[in-house]
mmCIF file of the C-alpha atoms, coordinates in Angstrom:
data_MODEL
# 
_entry.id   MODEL 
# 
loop_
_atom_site.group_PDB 
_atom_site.id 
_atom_site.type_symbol 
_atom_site.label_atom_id 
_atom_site.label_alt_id 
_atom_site.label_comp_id 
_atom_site.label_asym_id 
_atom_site.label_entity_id 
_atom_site.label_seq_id 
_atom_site.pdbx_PDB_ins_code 
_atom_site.Cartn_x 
_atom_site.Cartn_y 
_atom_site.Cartn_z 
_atom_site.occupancy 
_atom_site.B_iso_or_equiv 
_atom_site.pdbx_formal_charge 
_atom_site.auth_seq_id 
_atom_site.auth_comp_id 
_atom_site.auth_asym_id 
_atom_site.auth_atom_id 
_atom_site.pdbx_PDB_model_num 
ATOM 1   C CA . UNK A 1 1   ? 0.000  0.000  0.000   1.00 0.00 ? 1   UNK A CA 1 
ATOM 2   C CA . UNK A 1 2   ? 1.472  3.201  -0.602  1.00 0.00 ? 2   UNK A CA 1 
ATOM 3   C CA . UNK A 1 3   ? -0.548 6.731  -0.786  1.00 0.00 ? 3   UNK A CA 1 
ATOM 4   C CA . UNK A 1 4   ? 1.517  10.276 -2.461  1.00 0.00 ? 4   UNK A CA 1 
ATOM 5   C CA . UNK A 1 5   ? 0.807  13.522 -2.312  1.00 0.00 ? 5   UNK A CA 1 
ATOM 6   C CA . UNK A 1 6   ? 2.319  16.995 -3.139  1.00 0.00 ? 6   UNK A CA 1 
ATOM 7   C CA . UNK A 1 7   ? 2.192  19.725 -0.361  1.00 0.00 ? 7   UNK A CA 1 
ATOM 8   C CA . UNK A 1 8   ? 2.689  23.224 -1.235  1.00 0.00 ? 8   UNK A CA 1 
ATOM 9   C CA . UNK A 1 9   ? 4.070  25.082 2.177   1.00 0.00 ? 9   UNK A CA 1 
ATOM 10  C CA . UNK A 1 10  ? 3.592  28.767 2.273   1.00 0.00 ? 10  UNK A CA 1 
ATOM 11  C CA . UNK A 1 11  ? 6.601  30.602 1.958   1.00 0.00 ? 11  UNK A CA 1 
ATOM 12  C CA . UNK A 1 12  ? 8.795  30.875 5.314   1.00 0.00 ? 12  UNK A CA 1 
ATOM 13  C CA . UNK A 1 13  ? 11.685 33.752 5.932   1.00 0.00 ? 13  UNK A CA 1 
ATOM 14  C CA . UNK A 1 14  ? 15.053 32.666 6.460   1.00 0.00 ? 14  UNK A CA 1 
ATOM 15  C CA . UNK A 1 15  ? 15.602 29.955 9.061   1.00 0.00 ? 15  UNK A CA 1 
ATOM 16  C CA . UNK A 1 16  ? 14.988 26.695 10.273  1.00 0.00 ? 16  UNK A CA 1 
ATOM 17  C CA . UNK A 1 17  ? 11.189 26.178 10.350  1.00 0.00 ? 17  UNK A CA 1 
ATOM 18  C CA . UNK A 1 18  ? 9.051  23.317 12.489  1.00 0.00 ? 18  UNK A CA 1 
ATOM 19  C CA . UNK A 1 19  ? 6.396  21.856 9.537   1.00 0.00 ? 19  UNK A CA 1 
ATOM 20  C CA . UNK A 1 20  ? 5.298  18.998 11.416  1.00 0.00 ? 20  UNK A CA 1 
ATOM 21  C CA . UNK A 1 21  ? 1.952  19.921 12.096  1.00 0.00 ? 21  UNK A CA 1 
ATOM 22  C CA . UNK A 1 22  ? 2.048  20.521 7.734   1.00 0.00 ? 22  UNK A CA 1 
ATOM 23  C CA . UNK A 1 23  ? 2.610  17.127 7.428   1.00 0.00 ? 23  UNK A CA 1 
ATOM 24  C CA . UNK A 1 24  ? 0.297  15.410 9.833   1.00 0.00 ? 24  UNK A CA 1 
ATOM 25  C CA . UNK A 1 25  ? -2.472 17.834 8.110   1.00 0.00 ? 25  UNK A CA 1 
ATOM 26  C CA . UNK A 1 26  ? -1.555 16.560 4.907   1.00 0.00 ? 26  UNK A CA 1 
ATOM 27  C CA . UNK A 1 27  ? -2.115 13.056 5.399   1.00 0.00 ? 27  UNK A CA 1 
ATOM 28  C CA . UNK A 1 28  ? -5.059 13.074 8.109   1.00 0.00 ? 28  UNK A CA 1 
ATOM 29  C CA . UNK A 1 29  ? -6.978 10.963 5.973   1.00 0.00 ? 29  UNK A CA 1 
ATOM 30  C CA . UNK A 1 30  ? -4.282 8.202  5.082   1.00 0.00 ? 30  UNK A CA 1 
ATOM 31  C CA . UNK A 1 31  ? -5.415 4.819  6.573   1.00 0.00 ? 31  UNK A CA 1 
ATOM 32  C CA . UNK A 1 32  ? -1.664 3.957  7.949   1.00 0.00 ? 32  UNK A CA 1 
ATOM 33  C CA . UNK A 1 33  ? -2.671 1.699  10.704  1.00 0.00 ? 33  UNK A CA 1 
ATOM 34  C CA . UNK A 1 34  ? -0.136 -1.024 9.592   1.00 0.00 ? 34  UNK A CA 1 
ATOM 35  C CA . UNK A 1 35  ? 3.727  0.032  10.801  1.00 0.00 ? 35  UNK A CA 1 
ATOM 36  C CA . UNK A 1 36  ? 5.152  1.773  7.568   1.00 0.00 ? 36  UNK A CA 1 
ATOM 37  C CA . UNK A 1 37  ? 7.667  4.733  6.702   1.00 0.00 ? 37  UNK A CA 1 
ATOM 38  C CA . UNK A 1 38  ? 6.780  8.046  5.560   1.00 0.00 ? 38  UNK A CA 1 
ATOM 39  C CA . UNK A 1 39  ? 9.124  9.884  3.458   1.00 0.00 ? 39  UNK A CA 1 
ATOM 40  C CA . UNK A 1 40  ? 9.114  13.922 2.712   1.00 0.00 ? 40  UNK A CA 1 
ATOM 41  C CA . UNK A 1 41  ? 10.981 14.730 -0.433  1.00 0.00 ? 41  UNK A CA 1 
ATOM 42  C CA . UNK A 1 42  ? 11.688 18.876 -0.949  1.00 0.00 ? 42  UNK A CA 1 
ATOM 43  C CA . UNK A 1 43  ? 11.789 19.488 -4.590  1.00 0.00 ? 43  UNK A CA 1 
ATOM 44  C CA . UNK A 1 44  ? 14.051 22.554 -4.454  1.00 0.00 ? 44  UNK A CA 1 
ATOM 45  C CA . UNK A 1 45  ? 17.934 22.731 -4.112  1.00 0.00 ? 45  UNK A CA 1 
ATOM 46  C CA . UNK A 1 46  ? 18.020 25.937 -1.451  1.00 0.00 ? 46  UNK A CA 1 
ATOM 47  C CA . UNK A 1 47  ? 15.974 24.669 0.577   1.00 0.00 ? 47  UNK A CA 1 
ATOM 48  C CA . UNK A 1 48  ? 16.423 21.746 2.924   1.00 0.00 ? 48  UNK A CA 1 
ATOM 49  C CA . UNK A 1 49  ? 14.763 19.384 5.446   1.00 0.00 ? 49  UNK A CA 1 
ATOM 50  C CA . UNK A 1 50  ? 15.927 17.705 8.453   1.00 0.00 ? 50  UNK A CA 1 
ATOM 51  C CA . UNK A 1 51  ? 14.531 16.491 12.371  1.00 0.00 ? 51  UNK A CA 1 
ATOM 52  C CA . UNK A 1 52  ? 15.681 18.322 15.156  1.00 0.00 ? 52  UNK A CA 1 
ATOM 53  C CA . UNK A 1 53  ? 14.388 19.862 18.579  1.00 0.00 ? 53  UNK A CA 1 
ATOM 54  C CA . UNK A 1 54  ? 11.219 20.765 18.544  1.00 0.00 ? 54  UNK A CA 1 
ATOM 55  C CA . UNK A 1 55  ? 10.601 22.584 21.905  1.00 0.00 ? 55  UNK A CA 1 
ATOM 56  C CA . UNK A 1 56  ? 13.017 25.143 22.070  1.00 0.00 ? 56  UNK A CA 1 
ATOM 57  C CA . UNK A 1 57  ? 12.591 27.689 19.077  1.00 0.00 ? 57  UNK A CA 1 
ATOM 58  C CA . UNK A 1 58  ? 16.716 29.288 20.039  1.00 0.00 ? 58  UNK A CA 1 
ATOM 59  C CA . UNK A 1 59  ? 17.909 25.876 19.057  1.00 0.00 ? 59  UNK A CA 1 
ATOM 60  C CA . UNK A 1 60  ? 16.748 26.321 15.464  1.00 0.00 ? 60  UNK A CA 1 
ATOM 61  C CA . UNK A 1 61  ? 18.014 30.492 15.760  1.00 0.00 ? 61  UNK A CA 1 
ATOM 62  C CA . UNK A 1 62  ? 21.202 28.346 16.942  1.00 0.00 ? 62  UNK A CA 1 
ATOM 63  C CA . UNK A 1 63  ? 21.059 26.094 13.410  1.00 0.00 ? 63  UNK A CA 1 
ATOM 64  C CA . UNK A 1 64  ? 20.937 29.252 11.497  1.00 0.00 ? 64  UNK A CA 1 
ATOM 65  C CA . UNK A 1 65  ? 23.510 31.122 12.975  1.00 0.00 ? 65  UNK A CA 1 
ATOM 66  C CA . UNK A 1 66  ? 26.265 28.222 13.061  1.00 0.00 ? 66  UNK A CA 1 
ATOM 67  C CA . UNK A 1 67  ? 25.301 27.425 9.363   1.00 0.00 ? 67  UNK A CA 1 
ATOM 68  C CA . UNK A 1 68  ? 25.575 31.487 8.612   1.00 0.00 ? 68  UNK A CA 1 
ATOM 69  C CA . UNK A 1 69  ? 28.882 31.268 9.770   1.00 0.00 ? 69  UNK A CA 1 
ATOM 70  C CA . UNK A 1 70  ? 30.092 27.964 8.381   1.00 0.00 ? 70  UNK A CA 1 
ATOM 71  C CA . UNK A 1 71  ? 29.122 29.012 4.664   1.00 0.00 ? 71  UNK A CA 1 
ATOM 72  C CA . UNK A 1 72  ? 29.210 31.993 4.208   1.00 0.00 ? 72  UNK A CA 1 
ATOM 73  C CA . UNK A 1 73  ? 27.518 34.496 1.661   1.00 0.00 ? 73  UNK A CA 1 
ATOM 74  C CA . UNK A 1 74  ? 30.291 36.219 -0.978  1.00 0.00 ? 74  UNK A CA 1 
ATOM 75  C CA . UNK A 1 75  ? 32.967 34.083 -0.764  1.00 0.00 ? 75  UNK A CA 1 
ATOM 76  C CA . UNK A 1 76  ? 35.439 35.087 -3.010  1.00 0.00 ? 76  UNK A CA 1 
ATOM 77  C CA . UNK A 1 77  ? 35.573 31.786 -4.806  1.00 0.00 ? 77  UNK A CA 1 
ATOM 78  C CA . UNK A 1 78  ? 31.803 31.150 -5.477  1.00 0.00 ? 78  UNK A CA 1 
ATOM 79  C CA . UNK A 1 79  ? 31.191 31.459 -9.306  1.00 0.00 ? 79  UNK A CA 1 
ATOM 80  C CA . UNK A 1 80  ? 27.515 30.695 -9.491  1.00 0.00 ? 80  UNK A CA 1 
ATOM 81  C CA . UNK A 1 81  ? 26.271 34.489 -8.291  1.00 0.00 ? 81  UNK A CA 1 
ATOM 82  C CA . UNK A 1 82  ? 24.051 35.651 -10.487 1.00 0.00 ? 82  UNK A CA 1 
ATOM 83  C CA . UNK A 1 83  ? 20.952 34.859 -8.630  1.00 0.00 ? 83  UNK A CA 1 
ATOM 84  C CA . UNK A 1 84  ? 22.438 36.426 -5.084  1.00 0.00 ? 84  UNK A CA 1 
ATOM 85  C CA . UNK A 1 85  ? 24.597 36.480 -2.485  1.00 0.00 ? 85  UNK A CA 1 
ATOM 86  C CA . UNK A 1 86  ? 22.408 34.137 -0.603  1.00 0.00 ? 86  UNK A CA 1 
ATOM 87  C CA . UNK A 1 87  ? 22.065 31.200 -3.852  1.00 0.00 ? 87  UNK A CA 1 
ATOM 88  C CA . UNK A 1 88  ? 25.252 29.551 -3.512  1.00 0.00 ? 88  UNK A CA 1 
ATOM 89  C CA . UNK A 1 89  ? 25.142 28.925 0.211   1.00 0.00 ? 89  UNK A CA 1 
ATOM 90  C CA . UNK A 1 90  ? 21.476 27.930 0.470   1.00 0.00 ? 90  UNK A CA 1 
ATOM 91  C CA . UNK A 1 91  ? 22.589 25.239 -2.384  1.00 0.00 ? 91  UNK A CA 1 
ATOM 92  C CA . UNK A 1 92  ? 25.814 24.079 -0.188  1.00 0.00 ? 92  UNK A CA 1 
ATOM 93  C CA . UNK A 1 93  ? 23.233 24.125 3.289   1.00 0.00 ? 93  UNK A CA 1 
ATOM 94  C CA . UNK A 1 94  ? 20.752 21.848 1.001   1.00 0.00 ? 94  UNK A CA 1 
ATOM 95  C CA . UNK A 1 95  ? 23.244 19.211 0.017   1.00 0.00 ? 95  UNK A CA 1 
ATOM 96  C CA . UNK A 1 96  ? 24.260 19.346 3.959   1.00 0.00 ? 96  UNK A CA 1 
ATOM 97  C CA . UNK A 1 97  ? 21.355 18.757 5.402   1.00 0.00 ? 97  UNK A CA 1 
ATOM 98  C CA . UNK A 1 98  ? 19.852 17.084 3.179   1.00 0.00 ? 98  UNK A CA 1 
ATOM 99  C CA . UNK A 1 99  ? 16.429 16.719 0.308   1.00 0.00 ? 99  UNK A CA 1 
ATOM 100 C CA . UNK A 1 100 ? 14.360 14.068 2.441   1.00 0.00 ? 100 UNK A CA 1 
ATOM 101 C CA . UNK A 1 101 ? 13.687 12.755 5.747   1.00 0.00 ? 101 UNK A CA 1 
ATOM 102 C CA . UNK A 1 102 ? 11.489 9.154  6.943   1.00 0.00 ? 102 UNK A CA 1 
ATOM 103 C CA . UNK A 1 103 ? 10.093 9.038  10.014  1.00 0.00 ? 103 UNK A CA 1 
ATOM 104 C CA . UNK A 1 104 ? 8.072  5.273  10.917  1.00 0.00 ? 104 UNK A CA 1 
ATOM 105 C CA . UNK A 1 105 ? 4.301  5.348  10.888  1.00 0.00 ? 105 UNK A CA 1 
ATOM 106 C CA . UNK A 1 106 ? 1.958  3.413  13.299  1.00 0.00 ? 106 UNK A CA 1 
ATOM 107 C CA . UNK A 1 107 ? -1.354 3.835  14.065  1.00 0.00 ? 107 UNK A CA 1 
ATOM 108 C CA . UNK A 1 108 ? -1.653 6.700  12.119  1.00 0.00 ? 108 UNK A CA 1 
ATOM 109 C CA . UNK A 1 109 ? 1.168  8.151  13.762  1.00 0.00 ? 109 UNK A CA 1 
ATOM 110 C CA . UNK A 1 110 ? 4.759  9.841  12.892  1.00 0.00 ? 110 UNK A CA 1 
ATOM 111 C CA . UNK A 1 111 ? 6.632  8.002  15.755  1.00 0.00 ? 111 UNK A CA 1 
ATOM 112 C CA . UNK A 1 112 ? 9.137  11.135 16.273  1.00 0.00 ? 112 UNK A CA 1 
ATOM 113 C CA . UNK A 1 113 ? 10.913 10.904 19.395  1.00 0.00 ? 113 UNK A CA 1 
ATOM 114 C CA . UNK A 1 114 ? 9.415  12.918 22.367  1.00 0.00 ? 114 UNK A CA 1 
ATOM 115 C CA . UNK A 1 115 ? 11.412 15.893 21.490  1.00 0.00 ? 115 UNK A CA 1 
ATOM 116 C CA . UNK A 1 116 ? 11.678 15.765 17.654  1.00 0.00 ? 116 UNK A CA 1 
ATOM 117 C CA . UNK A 1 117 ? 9.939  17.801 14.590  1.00 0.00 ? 117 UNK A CA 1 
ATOM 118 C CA . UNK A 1 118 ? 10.682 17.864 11.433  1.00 0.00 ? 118 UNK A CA 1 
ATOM 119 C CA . UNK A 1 119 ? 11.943 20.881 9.747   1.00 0.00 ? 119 UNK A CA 1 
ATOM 120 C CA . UNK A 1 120 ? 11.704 22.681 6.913   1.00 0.00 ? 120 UNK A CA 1 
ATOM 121 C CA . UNK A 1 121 ? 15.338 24.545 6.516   1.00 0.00 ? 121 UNK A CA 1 
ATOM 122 C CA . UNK A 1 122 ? 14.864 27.908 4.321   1.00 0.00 ? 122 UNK A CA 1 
ATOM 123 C CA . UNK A 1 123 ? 18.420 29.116 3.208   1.00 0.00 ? 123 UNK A CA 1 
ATOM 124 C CA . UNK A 1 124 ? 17.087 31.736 0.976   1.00 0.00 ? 124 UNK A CA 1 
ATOM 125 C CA . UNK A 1 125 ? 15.943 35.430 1.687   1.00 0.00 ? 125 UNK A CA 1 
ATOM 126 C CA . UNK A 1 126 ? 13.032 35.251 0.041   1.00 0.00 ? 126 UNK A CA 1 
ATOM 127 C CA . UNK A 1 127 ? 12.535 31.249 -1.080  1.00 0.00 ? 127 UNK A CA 1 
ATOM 128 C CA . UNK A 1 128 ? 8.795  31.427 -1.872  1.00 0.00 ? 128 UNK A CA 1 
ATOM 129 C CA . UNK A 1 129 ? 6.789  28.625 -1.858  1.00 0.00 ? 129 UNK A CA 1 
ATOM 130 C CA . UNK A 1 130 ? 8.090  25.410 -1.398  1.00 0.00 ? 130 UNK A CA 1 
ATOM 131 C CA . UNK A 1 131 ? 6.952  22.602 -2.378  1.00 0.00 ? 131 UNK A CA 1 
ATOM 132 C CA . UNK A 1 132 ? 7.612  18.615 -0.695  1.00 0.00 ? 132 UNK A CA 1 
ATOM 133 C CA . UNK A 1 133 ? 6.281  15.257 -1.496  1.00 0.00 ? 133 UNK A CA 1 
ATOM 134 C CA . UNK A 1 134 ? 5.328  13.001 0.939   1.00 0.00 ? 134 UNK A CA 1 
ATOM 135 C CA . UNK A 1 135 ? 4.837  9.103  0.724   1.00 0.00 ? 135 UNK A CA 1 
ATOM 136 C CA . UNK A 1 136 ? 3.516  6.626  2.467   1.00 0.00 ? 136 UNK A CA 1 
ATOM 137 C CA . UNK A 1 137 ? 5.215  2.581  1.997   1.00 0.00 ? 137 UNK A CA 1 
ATOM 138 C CA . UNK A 1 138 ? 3.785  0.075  3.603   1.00 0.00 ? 138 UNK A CA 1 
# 
């Protein structure tokens, strides 16, 4: 059994983002009663996902700070620049962290640890929309 749909999240500023509650709207109406895995796929390539803290908000201000710092914008030897200071970082942070993360599914539920969401990492000023597919195998 396996159920797919697209998701189109709003657009987010800058930052590490918690789009958990996206997700579990998105597939309220999936019968995943049998243990399973659900995969979230971003289809963009500055813009990332990953699972993290999801109680205190300064450890995701913490994420984008250290990965500020790590890559930095204007670095003398990045070529591709035409689209902004802020494109060929947010394309290094996305191959970082990552296009897609699977959480197991019982009972109609993401089993994320007690202290775990799953996050949508923005690495542009101004990404937009962004859009994910998520899938359900069972």
């Amino acid at each position: 059994m396996t159920y797919q749909t697209q998701l189109s999240l709003p657009p987010f500023s800058r930052g590490f983002h918690l789009i958990t509650s996206h997700i579990q709207q998105a597939i309220r109406d999936w019968p995943m009663e049998e243990p399973g895995l659900l995969q979230v796929f971003i289809q963009h390539t500055s813009a990332s996902l990953t699972i993290n803290e999801n109680a205190d908000p300064t450890v995701r201000m913490d994420f984008e700070s250290h990965f500020n710092q790590s890559v930095p914008e204007n670095a003398p030897y990045y070529r591709h620049t035409l689209e902004g200071s802020d494109d060929m970082p947010a394309h290094i942070k996305a191959s970082t962290l990552g296009s897609s993360v699977t959480v197991p599914v019982n009972q109609g539920q993401l089993l994320l640890g007690t202290w775990q969401g799953i996050y949508l990492c923005e690495h542009r000023n101004h990404g937009g929309h962004r859009s994910v597919i998520i899938t359900y195998l069972h």
